[in-house]
C-alpha positions in Angstrom: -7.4 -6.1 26.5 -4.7 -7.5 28.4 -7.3 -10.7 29.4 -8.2 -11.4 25.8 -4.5 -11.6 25.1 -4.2 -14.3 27.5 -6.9 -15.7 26.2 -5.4 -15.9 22.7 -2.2 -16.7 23.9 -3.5 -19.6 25.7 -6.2 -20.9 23.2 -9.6 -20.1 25.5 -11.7 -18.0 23.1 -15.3 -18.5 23.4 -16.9 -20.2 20.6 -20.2 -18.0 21.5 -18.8 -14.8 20.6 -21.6 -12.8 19.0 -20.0 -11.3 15.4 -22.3 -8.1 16.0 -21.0 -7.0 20.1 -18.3 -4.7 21.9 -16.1 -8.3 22.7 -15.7 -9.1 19.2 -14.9 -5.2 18.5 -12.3 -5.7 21.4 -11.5 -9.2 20.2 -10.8 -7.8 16.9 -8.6 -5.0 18.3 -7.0 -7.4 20.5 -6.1 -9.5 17.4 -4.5 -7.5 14.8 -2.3 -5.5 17.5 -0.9 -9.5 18.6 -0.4 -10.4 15.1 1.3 -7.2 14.3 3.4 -7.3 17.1 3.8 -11.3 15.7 2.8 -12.6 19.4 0.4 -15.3 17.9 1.6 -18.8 17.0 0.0 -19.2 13.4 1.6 -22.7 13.1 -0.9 -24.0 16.0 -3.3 -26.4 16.3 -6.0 -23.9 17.7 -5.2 -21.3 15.7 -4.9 -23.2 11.7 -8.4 -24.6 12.9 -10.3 -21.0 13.6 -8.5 -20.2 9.8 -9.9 -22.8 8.0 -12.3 -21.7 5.3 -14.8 -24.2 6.8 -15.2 -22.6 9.8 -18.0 -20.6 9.6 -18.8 -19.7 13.2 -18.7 -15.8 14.4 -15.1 -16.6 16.2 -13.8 -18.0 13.5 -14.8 -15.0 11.2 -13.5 -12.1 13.4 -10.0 -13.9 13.4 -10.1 -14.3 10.0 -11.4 -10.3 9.5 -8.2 -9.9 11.6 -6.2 -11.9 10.0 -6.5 -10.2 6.6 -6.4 -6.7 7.5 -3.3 -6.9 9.1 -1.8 -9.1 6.1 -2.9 -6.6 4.0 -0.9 -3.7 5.8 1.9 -5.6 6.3 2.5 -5.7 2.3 1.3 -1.9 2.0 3.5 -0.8 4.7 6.6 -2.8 2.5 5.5 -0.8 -0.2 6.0 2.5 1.2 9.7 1.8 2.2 10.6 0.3 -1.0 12.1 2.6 -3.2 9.2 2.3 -6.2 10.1 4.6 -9.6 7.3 5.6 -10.7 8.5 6.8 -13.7 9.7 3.2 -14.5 6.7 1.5 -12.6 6.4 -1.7 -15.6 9.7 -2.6 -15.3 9.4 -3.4 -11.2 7.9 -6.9 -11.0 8.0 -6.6 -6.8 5.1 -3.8 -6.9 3.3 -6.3 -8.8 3.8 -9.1 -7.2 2.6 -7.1 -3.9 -0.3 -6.5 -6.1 -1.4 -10.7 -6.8 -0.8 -11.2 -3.0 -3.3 -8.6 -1.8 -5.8 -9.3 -4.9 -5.2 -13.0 -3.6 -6.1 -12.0 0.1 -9.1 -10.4 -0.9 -10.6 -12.8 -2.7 -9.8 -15.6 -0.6 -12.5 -13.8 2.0 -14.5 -12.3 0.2 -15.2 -15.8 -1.2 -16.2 -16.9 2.2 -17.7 -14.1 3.5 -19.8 -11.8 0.5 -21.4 -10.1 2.9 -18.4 -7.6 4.1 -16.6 -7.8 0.4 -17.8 -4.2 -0.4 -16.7 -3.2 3.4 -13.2 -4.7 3.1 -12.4 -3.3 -0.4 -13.6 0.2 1.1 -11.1 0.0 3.7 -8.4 -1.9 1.8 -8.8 1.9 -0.8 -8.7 4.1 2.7 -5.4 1.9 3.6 -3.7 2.9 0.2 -5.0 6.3 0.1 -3.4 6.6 3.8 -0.5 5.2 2.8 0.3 6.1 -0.7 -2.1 8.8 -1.6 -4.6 9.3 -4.6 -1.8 10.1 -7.0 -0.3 6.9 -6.7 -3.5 4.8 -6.7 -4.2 6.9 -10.2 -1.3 5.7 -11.7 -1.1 2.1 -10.4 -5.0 1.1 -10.8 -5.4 2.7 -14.5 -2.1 0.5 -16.0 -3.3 -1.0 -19.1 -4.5 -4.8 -18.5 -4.5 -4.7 -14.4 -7.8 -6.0 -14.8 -6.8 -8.6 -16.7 -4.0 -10.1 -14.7 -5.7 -9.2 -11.4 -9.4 -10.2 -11.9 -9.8 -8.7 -8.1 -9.0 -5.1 -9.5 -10.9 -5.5 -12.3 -14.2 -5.8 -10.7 -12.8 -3.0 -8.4 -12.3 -0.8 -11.6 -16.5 -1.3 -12.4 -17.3 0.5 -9.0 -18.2 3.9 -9.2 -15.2 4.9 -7.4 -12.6 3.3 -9.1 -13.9 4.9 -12.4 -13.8 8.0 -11.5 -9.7 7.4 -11.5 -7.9 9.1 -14.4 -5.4 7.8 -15.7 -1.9 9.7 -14.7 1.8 9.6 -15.6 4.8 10.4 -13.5 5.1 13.6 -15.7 1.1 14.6 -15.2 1.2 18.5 -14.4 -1.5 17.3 -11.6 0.9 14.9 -10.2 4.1 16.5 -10.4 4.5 19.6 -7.5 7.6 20.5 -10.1 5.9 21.3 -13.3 4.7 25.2 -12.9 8.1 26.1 -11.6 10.8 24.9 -13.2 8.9 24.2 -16.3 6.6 22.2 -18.7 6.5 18.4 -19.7 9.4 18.8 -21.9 11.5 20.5 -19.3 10.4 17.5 -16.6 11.8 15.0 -19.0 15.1 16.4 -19.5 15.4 16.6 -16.1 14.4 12.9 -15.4 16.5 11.7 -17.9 19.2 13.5 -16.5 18.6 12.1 -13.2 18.8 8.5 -14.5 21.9 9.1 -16.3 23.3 11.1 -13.8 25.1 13.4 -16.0 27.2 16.3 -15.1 26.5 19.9 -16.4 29.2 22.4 -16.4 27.6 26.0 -14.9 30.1 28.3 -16.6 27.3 28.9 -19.1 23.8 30.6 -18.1 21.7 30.1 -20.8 18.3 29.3 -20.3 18.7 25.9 -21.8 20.9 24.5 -18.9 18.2 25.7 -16.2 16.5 21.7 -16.4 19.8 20.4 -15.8 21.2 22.2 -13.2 17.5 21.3 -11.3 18.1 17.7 -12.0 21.8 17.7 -10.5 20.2 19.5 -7.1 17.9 16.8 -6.6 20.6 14.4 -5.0 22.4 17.4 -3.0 18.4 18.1 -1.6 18.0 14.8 -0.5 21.6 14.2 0.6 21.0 17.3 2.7 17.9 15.9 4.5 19.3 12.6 5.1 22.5 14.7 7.2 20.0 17.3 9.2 17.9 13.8 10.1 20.8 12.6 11.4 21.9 15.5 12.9 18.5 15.6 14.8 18.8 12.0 16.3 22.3 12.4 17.3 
């Protein structure tokens, strides 16, 4: 591993790599850890020419493979830290702009190379389920006109897999590990609207119909707690 690096890192990559073979497995490997770890000069010479749509030979399609996987994660793995309501989801414009630059991604090679389209859309669905989950793939690829705006997941949504998705709000009794304990729909939003408000309850009064709303206000005092026992650990 640590000769292909300097092989990258010094522009000596053999223009008879074999696409099927271990070394372009390696290669591969070799690749999207360097370009993860951002020890690959994108802005070279070498490196721009082995990119270029044109280039069609074996090398120039394993850095390319590379290339777009780990673009791919980087935007997936920006997703997961951002804090996404999914409750509000239309009215967040930067999971959808994440959206156009993957779909944009994916067609750019899959336009050059049709033969490993179906393989890279089945790993770019393993990515999100690792990352994200089925629940939020349900509710993100069965919005109303995704197809439409993204023609990438709209093909995706005439494979068998994508419809078998059901379509899923942030209230769902599926989706939400609440519902079945502290109550139905109707409960779940009183407590969510609570939540966005952040409203104040007094508890001098036990009647049933304050139960959603002293839930809602422990919400923030569950999450502040697991924010001060994290800290607690590292310290």
């Amino acid at each position: 591993m640590q000769i292909l690096k300097e092989m990258v890192l010094h522009g000596y990559l053999s223009n008879n790599l074999a696409l099927y073979s271990d070394e372009a497995t390696r290669l591969n490997c070799c690749l999207e850890l360097m370009l993860l770890k951002k020890e690959v000069n994108e802005n070279s010479k070498d490196w721009k020419k082995l990119c270029d749509k044109n280039n069609t030979s074996d090398l120039g399609c394993v850095v390319k493979i590379s290339k777009v996987k780990v673009d791919i994660i980087n935007i997936i793995s920006n997703m997961v830290y951002e804090d996404i309501d999914l409750s509000q989801l239309e009215e967040n414009q930067s999971v959808f702009n994440s959206l156009e630059e993957m779909s944009k991604l994916l067609l750019d090679f899959s336009s050059c190379y049709k033969q490993y389209e179906r393989a890279l859309y089945v790993w770019f669905l393993k990515q999100l389920y690792m990352w994200k989950g089925i629940h939020w793939i349900e509710i993100i690829f069965t919005q109303l006109g995704i197809g439409t705006k993204y023609p990438l997941f709209g093909k995706l949504k005439k494979n068998n897999i994508f419809r078998l998705l059901r379509a899923r709000t942030f209230h769902d009794n599926s989706f939400n590990p609440f519902v079945g304990v502290y109550g139905g729909n109707t409960y779940m939003n009183d407590i969510q609207c609570i939540m966005r408000h952040k409203s104040s309850v007094p508890l001098n009064n036990c009647s049933r119909n304050i139960y959603h709303k002293i839930i809602a206000q422990l919400f923030p005092l569950i999450n502040s707690s697991e924010h001060h026992l994290n800290d607690q650990s590292q310290s």
